[in-house]
C-alpha positions as CSV (number, residue, x, y, z in Angstrom):
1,X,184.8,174.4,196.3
2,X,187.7,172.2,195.6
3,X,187.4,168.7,193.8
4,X,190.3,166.6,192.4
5,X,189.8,164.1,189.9
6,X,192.1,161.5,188.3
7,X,192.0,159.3,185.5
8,X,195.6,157.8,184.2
9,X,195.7,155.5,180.9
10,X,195.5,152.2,183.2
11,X,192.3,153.3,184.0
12,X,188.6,153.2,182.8
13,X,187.0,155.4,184.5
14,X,187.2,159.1,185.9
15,X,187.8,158.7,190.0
16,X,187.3,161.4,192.5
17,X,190.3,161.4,194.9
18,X,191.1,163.0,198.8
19,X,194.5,164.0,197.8
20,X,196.1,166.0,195.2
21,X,198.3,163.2,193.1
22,X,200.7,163.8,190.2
23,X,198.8,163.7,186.8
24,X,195.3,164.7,188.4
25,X,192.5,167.3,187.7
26,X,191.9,170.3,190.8
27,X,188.5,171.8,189.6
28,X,187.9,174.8,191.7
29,X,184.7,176.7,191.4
30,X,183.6,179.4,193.9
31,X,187.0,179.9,195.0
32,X,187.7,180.0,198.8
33,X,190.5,181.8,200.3
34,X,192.0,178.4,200.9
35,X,191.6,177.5,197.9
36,X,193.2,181.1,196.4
37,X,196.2,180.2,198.7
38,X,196.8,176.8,197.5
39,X,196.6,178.1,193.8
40,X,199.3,180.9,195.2
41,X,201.2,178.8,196.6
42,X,201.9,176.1,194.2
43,X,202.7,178.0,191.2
44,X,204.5,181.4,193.2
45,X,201.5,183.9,191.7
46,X,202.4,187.4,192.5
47,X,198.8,189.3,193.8
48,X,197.8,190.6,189.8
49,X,198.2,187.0,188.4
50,X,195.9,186.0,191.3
51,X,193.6,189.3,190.4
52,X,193.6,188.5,186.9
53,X,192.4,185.0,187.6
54,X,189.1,185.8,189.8
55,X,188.9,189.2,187.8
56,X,184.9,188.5,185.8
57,X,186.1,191.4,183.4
58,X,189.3,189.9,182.4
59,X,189.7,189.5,178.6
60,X,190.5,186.1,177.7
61,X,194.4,185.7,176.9
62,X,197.4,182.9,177.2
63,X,200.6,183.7,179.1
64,X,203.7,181.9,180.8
65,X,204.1,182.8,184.5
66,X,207.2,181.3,185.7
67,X,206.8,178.0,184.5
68,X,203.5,177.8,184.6
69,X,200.9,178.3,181.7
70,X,197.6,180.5,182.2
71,X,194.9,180.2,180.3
72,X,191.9,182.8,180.9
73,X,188.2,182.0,178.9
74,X,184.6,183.4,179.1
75,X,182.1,180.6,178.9
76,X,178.5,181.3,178.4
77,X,176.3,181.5,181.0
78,X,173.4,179.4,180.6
79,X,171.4,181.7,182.5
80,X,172.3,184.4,180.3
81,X,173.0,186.7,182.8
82,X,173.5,190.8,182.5
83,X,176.7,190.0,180.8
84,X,176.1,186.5,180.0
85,X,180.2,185.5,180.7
86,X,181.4,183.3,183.3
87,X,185.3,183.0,184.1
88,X,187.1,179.9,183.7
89,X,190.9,179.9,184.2
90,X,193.5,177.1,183.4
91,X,196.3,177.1,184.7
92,X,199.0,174.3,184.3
93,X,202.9,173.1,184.9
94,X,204.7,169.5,184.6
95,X,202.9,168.3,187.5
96,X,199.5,170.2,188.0
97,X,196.1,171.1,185.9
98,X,194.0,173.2,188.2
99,X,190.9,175.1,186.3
100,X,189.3,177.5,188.7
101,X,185.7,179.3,188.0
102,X,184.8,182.3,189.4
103,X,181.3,181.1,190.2
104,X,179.8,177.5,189.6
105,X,180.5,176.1,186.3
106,X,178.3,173.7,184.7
107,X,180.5,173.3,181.8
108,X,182.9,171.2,183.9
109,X,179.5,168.9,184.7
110,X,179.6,168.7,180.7
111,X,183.1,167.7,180.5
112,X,182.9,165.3,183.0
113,X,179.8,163.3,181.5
114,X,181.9,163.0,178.3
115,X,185.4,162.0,180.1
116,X,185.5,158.6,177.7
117,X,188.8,158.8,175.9
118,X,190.1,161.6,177.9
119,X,192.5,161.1,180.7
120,X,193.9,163.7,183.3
121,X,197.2,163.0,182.6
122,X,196.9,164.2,179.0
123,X,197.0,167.7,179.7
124,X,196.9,169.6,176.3
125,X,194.1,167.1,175.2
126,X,191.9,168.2,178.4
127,X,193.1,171.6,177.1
128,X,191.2,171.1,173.8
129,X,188.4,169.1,175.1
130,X,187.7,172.1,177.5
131,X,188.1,174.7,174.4
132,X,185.9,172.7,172.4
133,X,182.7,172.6,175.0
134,X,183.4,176.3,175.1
135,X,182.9,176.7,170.7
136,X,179.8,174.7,171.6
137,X,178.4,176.4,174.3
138,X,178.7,179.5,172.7
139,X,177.1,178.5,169.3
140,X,174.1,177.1,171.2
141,X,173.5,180.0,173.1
142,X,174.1,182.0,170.1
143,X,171.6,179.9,168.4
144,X,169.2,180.5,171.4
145,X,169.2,184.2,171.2
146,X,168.7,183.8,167.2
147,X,165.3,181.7,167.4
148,X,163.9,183.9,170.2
149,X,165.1,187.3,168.0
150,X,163.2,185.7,164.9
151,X,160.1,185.4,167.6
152,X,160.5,189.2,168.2
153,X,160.6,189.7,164.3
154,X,157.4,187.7,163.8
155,X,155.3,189.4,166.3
156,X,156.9,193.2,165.1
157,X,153.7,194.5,165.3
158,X,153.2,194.2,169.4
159,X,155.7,196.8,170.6
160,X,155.8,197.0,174.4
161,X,158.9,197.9,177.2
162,X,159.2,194.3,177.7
163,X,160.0,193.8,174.1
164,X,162.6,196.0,173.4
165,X,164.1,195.7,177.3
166,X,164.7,192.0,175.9
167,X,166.3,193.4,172.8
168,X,168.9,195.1,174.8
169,X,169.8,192.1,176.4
170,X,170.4,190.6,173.5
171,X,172.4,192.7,172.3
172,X,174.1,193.5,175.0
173,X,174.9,189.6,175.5
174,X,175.8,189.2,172.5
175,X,178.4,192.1,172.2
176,X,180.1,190.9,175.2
177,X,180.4,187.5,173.3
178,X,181.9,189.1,170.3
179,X,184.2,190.8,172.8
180,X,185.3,187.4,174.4
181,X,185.2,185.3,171.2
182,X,187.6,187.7,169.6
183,X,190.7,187.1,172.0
184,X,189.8,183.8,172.3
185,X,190.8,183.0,168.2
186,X,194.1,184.8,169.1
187,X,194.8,182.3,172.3
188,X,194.1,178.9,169.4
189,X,196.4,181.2,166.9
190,X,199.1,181.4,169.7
191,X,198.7,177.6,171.0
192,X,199.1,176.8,167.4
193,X,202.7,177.8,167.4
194,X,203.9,175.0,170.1
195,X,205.2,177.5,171.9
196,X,202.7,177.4,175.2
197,X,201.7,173.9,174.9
198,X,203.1,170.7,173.4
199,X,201.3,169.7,170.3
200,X,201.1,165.9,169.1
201,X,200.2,164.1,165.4
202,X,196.6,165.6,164.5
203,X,196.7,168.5,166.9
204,X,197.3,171.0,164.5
205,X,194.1,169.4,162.6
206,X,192.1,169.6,165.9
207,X,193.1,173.1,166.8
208,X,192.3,174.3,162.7
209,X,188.7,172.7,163.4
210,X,188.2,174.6,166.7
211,X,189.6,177.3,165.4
212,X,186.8,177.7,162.9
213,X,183.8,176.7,165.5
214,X,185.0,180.0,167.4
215,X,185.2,182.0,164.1
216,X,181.4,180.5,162.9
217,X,180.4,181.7,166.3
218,X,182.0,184.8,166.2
219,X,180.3,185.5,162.5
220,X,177.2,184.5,163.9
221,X,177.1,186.8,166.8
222,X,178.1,190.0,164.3
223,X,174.9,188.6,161.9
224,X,172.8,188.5,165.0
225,X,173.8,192.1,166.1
226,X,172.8,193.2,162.8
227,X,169.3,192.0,162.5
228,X,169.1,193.1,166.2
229,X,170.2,196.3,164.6
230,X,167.2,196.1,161.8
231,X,164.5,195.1,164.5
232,X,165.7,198.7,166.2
233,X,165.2,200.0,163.7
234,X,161.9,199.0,162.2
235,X,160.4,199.4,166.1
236,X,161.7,202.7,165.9
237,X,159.5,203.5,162.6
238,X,156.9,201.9,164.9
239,X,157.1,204.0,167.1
240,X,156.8,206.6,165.7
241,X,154.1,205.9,163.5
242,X,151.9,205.2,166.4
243,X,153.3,208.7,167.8
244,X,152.4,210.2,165.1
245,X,148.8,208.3,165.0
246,X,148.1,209.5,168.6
247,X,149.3,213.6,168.3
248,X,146.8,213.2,165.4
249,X,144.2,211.9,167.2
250,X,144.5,214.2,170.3
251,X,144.7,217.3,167.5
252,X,141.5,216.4,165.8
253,X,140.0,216.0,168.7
254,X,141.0,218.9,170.6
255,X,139.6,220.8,167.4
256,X,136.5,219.4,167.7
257,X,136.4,220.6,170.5
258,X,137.3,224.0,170.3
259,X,133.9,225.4,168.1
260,X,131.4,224.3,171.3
261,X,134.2,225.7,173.9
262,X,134.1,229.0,171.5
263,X,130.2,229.2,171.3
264,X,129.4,228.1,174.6
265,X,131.9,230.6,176.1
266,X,130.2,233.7,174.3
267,X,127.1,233.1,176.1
268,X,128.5,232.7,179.8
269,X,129.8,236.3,179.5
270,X,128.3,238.7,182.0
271,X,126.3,241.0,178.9
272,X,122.8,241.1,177.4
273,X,123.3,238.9,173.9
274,X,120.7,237.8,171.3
275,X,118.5,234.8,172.7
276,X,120.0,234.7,175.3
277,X,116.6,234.1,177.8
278,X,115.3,232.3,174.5
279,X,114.4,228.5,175.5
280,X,114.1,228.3,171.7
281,X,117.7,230.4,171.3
282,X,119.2,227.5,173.3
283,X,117.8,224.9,171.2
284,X,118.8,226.4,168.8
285,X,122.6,226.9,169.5
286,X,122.7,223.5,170.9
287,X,122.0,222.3,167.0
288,X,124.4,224.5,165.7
289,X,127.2,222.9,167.9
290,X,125.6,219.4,167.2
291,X,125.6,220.0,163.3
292,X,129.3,221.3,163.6
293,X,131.2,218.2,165.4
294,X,129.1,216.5,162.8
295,X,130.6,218.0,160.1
296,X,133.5,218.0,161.7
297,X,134.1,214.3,162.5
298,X,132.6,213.4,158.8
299,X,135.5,215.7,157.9
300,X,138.4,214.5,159.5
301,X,137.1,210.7,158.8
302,X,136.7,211.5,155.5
303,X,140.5,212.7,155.5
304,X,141.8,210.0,157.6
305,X,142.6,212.4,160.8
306,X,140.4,210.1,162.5
């Protein structure tokens, strides 16, 4: 889905428009083939540039193709999918900003509500704006997976599948985050140089404070994956405690067990034994087997087996 939006300095407001004008803003999310021949076509892509771009593994990165600039970022998901990343590529000359998703985007919805001082025209401002919601969105959901990892820790006792399946996510998400925000740091380090993008009085300033939102978020992630790495841990100890707990159980029991199985078993052989056709015999023997799990149980209660 294609969507063109202008906004020039005259202007107060963000417009959606019908036609592609110079200074405007293509958003194009769920890319059609229309739409992946329009991108072709106006900046000459050769078919890997145009793999690259719809590609969800991709690493981010910042290159020059002909005289265009691309731009490829991972955006959180806020559904915090398998791998919690969503595509969003940038890709600008002297007379075109297009960003294209690979699926739909609701950071561009974000932007958009926010579009005050921003204009379309002002490309390497709407750059920074775009990078910025980006930091954001992935200290929030970083901050999301922390609260509902400290509900794990406080309720360490209840171990079940759904539990630790949840942990996995977790770290699993967050890993491909440290993985995305990585590159990411390199692209500001690159932009920094004014070799990809023109840079203007206070940019430098603006870039430095982005620069550290992705490198909090990056630090935050790693501290995360540790005390996902701790929870492991200490449900592994769990684990095996209650392992441990059972085996013992089903050993005392099975114990227990065995004198009646061993007296009861003498007496269904096929030969003549003592009191054997005694009703008092029986009585007997049934005592002796009642006494002994007694003693038994007392036994292993007494030594914690039980």
């Amino acid at each position: 889905m294609k969507t063109i939006y202008l906004k020039t300095i005259g202007q107060r407001k963000l417009s959606k428009i019908d036609k592609e004008a110079k200074g405007c803003w293509i958003d194009i999310q769920n890319p059609s083939n229309d739409d992946i021949l329009l991108i072709s076509h106006k900046f000459n892509l050769e078919t890997d540039a145009i793999e690259d771009i719809l590609d969800r593994n991709e690493i981010p990165k910042i290159e020059k193709l002909n005289k265009a600039l691309l731009i490829i970022l991972k955006v959180p998901s806020n559904e915090l999918k398998k791998e919690g990343l969503d595509n969003l590529s940038i890709l600008i000359d002297d007379e075109n900003f297009i960003s294209i998703s690979s699926a739909t985007n609701p950071l561009i919805n974000n932007v958009l509500g926010k579009f005050k001082d921003l204009h379309t025209t002002q490309r390497s401002k709407l750059v920074f704006f775009l990078l910025q919601e980006i930091a954001n969105e992935y200290l929030q959901s970083i901050e999301t997976i922390r609260r509902k990892i400290e509900t794990l820790k406080k309720n360490i006792e209840t171990i079940s599948d759904y539990r630790i399946m949840q942990l996995v996510k977790y770290e699993e998400t967050l890993n491909n985050f440290n993985l995305a925000l990585q590159p990411t740091k390199y692209i500001l380090n690159k932009i920094k140089t004014g070799k990809y993008i023109s840079l203007y009085k206070n940019d430098e300033e603006i870039l430095q404070d982005m620069y550290e939102d992705f490198n909090q978020a990056a630090e935050v992630c790693l501290l995360n994956l540790k005390s996902i790495v701790t929870l492991r841990d200490s449900y592994k100890i769990l684990m095996d405690l209650n392992l441990n707990k059972t085996i013992k159980l089903l050993t005392s029991v099975t114990v227990i067990l065995t004198i009646p199985t061993i007296i009861t078993s003498m007496f269904g052989m096929n030969v003549d034994l003592p009191v054997a056709s005694s009703i008092e015999g029986f009585y007997a023997i049934l005592a002796i087997i009642s006494v002994s799990l007694v003693a038994l149980v007392m036994l292993f209660i007494w030594k914690k087996w039980l």
